[in-house]
C-alpha positions as a Markdown table, in Angstrom:
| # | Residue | x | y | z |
|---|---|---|---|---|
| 1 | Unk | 0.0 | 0.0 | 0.0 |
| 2 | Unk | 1.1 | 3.4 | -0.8 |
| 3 | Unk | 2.1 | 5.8 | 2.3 |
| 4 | Unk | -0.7 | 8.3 | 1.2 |
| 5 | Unk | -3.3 | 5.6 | 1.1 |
| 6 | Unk | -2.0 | 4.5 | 4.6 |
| 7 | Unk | -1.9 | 7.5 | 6.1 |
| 8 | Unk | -5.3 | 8.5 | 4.9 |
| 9 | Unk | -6.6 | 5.5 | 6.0 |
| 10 | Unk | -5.2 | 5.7 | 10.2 |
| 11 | Unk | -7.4 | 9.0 | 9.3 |
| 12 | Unk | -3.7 | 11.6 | 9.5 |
| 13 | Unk | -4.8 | 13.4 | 6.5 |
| 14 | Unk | -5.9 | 13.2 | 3.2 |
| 15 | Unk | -3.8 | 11.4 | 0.2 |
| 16 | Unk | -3.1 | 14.7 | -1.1 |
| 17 | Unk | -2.4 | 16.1 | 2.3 |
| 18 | Unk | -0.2 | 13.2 | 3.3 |
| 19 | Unk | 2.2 | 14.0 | 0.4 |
| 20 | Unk | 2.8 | 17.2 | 1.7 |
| 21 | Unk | 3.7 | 15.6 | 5.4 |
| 22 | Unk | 5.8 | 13.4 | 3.1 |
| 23 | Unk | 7.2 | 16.1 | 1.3 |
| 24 | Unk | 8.1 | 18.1 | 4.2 |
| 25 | Unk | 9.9 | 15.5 | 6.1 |
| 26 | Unk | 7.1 | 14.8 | 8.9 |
| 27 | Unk | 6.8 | 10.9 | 7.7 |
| 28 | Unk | 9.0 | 8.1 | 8.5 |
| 29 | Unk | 9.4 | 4.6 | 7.8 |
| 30 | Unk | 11.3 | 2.2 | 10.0 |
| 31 | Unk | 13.1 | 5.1 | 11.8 |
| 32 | Unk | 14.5 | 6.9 | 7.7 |
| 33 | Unk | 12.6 | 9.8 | 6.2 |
| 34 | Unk | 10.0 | 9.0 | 3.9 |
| 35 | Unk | 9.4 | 9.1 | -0.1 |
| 36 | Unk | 6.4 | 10.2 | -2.1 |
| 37 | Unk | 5.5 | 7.0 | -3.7 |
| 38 | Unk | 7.3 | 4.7 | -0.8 |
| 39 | Unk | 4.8 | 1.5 | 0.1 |
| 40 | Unk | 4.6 | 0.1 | 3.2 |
| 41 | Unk | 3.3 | -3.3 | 4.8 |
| 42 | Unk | 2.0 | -4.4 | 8.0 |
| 43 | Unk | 5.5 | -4.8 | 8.9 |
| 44 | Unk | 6.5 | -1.7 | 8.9 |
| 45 | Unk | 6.9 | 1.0 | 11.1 |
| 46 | Unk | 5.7 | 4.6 | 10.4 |
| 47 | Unk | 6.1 | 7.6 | 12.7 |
| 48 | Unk | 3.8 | 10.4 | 12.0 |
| 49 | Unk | 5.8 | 13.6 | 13.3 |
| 50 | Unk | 4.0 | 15.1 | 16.6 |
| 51 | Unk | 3.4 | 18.1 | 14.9 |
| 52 | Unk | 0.5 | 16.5 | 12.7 |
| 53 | Unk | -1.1 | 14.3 | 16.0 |
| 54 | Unk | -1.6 | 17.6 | 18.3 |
| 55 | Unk | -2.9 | 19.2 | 15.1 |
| 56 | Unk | -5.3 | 16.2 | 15.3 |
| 57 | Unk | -6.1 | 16.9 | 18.7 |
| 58 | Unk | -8.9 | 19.6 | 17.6 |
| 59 | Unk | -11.8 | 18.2 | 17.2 |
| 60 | Unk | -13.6 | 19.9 | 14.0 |
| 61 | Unk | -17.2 | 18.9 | 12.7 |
| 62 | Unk | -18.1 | 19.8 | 9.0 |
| 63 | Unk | -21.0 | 20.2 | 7.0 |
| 64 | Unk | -20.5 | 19.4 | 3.2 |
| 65 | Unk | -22.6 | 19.7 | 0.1 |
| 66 | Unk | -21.4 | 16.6 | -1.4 |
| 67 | Unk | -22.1 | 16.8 | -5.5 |
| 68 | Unk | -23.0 | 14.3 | -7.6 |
| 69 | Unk | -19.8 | 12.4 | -8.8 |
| 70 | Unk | -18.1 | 12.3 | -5.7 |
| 71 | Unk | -17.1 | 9.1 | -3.4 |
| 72 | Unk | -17.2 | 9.2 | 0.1 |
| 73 | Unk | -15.6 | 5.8 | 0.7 |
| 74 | Unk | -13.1 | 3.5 | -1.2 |
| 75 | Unk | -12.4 | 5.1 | -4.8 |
| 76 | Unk | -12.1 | 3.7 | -7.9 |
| 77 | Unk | -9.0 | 4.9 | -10.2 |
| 78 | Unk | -10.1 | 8.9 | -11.9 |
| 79 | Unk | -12.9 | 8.5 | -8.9 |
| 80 | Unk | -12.8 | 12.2 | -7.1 |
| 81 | Unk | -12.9 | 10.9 | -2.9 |
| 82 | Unk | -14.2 | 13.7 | -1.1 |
| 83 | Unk | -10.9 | 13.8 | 0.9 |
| 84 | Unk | -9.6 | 14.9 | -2.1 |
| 85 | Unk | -11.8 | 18.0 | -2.1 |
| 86 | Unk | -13.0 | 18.9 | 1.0 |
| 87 | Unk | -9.7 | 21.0 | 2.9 |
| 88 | Unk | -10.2 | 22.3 | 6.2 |
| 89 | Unk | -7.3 | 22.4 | 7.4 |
| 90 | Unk | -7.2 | 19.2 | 9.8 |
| 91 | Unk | -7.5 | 16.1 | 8.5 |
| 92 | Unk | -11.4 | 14.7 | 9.1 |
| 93 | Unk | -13.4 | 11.4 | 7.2 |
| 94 | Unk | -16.9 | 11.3 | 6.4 |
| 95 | Unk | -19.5 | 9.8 | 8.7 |
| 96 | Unk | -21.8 | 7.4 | 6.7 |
| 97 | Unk | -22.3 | 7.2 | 2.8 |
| 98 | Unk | -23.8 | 8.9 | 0.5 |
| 99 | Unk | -23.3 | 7.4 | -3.0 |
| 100 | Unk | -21.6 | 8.8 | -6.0 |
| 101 | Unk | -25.4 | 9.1 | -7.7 |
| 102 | Unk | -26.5 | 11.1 | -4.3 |
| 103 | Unk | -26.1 | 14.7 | -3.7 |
| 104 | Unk | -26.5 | 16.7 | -0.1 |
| 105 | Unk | -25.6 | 16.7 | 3.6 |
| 106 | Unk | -22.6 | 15.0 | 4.8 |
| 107 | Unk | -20.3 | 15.2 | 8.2 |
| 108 | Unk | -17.1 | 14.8 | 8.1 |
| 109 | Unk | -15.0 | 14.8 | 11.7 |
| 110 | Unk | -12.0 | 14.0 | 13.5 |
| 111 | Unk | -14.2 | 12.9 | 16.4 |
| 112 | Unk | -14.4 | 9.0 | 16.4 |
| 113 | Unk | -16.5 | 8.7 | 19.0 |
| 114 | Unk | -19.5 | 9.6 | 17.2 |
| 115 | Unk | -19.2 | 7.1 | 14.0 |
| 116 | Unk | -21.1 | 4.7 | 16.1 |
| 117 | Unk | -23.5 | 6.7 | 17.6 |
| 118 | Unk | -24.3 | 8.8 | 14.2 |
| 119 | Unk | -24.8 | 5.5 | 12.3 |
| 120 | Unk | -25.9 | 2.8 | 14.4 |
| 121 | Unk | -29.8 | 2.5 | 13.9 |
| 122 | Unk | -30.1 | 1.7 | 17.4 |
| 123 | Unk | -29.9 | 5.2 | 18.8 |
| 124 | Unk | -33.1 | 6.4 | 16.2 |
| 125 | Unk | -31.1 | 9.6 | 14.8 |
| 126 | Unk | -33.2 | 11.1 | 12.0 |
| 127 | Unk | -31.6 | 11.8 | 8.1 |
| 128 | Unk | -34.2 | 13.6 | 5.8 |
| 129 | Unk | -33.6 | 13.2 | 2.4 |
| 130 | Unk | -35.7 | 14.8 | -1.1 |
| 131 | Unk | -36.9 | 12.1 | -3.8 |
| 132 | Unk | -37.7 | 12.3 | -7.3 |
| 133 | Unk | -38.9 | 9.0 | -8.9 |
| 134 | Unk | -39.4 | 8.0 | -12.5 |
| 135 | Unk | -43.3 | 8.2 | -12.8 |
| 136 | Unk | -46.7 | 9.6 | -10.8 |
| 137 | Unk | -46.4 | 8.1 | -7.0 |
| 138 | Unk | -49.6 | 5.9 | -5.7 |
| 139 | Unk | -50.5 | 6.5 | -2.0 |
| 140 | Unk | -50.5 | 2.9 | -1.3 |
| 141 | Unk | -46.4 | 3.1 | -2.3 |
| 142 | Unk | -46.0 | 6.6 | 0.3 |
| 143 | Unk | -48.3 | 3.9 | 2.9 |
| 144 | Unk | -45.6 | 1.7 | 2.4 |
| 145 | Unk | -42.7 | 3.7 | 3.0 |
| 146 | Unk | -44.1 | 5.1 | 6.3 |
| 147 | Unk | -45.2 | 1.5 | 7.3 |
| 148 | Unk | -41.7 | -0.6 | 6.5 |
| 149 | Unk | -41.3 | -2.4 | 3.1 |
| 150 | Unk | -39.4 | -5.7 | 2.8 |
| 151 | Unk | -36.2 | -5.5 | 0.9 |
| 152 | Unk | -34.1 | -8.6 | 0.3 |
| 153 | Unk | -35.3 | -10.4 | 3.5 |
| 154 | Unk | -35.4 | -7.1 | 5.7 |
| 155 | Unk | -37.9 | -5.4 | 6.9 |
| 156 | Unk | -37.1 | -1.5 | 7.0 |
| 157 | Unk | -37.8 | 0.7 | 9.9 |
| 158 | Unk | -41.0 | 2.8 | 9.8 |
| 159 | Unk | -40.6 | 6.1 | 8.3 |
| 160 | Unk | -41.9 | 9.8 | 8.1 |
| 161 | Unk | -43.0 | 10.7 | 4.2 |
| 162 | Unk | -44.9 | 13.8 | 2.7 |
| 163 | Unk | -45.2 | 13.8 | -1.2 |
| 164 | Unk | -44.3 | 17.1 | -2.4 |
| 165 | Unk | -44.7 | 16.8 | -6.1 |
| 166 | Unk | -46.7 | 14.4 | -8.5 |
| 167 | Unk | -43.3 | 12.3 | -8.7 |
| 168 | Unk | -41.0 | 13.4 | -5.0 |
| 169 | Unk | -41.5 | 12.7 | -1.9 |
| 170 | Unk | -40.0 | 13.8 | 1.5 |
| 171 | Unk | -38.6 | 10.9 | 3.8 |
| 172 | Unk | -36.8 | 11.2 | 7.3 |
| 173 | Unk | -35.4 | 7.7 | 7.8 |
| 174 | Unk | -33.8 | 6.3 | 11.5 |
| 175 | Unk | -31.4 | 4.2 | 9.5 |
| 176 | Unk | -29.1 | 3.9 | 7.0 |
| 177 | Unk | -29.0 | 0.7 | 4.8 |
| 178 | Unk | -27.1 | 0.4 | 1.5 |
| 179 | Unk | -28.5 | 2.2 | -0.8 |
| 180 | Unk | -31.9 | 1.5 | 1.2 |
| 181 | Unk | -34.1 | 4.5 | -0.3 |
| 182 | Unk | -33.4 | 3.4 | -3.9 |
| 183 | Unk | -34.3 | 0.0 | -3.1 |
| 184 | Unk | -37.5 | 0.4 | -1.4 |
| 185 | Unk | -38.1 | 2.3 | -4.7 |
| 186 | Unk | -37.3 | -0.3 | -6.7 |
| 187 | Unk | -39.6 | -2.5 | -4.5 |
| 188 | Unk | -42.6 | -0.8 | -5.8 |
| 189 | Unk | -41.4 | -0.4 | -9.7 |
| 190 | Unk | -40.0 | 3.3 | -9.1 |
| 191 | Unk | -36.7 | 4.5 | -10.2 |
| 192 | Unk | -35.2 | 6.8 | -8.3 |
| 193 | Unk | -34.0 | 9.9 | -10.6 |
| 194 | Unk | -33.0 | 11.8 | -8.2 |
| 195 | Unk | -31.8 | 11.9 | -4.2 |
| 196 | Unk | -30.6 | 14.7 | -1.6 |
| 197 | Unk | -30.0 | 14.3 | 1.6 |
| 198 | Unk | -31.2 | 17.8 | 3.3 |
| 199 | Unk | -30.9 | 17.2 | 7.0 |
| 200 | Unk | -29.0 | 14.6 | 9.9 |
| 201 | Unk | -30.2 | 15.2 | 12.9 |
| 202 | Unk | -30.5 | 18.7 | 13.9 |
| 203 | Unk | -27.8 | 19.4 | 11.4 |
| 204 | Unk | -29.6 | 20.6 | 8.2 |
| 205 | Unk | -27.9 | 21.9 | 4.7 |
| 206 | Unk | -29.8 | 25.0 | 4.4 |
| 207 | Unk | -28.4 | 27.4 | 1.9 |
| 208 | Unk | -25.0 | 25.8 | 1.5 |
| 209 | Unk | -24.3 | 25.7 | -1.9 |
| 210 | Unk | -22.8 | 22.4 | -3.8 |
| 211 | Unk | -19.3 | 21.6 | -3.5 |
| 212 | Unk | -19.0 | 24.0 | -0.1 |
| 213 | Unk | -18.3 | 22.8 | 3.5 |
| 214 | Unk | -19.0 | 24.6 | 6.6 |
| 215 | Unk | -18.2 | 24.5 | 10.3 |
| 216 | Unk | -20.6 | 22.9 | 12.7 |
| 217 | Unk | -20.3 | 24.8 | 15.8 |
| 218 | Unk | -21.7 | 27.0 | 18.6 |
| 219 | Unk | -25.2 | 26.7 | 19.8 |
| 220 | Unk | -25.8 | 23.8 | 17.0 |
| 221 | Unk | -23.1 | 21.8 | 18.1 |
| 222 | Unk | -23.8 | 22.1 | 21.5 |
| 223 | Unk | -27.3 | 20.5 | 20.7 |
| 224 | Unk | -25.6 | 17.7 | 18.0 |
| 225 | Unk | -23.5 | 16.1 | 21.0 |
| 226 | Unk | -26.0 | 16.9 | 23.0 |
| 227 | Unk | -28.5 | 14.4 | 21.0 |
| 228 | Unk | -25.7 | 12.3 | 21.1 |
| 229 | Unk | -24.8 | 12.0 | 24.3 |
| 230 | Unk | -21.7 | 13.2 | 24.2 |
């Protein structure tokens, strides 16, 4: 594995961030300097100079505007990975997905401790998302939604919807299963043109424009950790 990759993935910094620790002198590899380009094994040792792990120290919360076209997780090659975009100075990762053909709301953080607590569908946190299907919606389909709909030997968790327009609907979900909205679409014979995620929790995208991030704090992060626990 590249060093960029690693480092990226122990959550340092980005891949493009990492080269610049690289490039500066702030990586090492079994006690030498490291190289861009340089791979490393389980083996290996790497020493992260303290200078980037009290930067890390801050804990930052972000809201993005993720685009369509961008990967939150686990790239393919000429994939843009929203690490690669998103700059904010310390080094964060996404909470959650949101697929390449979804637009909207995403966290990113440097705080681990709320990965589980953000995602698990045990603690009931709401994400309200915007959908645009392929054809004129039934109300026995929006029934179904709200009710749970069985999808590939699951039954999903009950759910808030209000249609909106002949062919959208509005849906604030408690969980987050692969690509679950699409496929409870596809459960009824709708294709789902388009989906944005508009809200997690008490964090909602508001006027942020695509491709733009801003900082999650004050009074509204006082009441995300708050929902949280934390």
């Amino acid at each position: 594995m590249r060093i960029n990759k690693y480092l990226a993935m122990k959550k340092y910094a980005s891949r493009r961030e990492a080269d610049k620790l690289i490039e500066v002198g702030l990586v090492k590899i079994n006690g030498r300097v490291a190289n861009l380009g340089d791979k490393v094994s389980e083996k290996d040792v790497v020493e992260v100079s303290k200078r980037v792990t009290e930067r890390m120290k801050e804990l930052v919360y972000v809201a993005y505007n993720k685009p369509l076209g961008i990967v939150t997780h686990s790239p393919e090659k000429d994939q843009d990975e929203i690490l690669d975009v998103v700059n904010v100075g310390v080094p964060v990762f996404p909470i959650g997905r949101l697929d390449r053909s979804s637009h909207g709301l995403i966290i990113l953080t440097n705080d681990g401790r709320i990965t589980d607590r953000l995602l698990s569908p045990k603690y009931d946190h709401e994400k309200e998302y915007l959908v645009r299907v392929d054809k004129p919606i039934e109300k026995h389909f929006l029934r179904h939604l709200g009710t749970g709909i069985e999808i590939e030997g699951y039954k999903t968790k009950p759910a808030k919807v209000k249609q909106t327009t002949e062919k959208s609907f509005n849906i604030v979900l408690t969980e987050g299963k692969k690509h679950q909205i699409r496929r409870m679409c596809a459960a009824f014979g709708y294709i789902t043109n388009d989906l944005k995620r508009v809200r997690i929790m008490n964090i909602k995208l508001g006027n942020l424009k695509e491709g733009q991030w801003r900082k999650i704090e004050g009074i509204e992060l006082r009441e995300f950790l708050k929902m949280m626990e934390l």
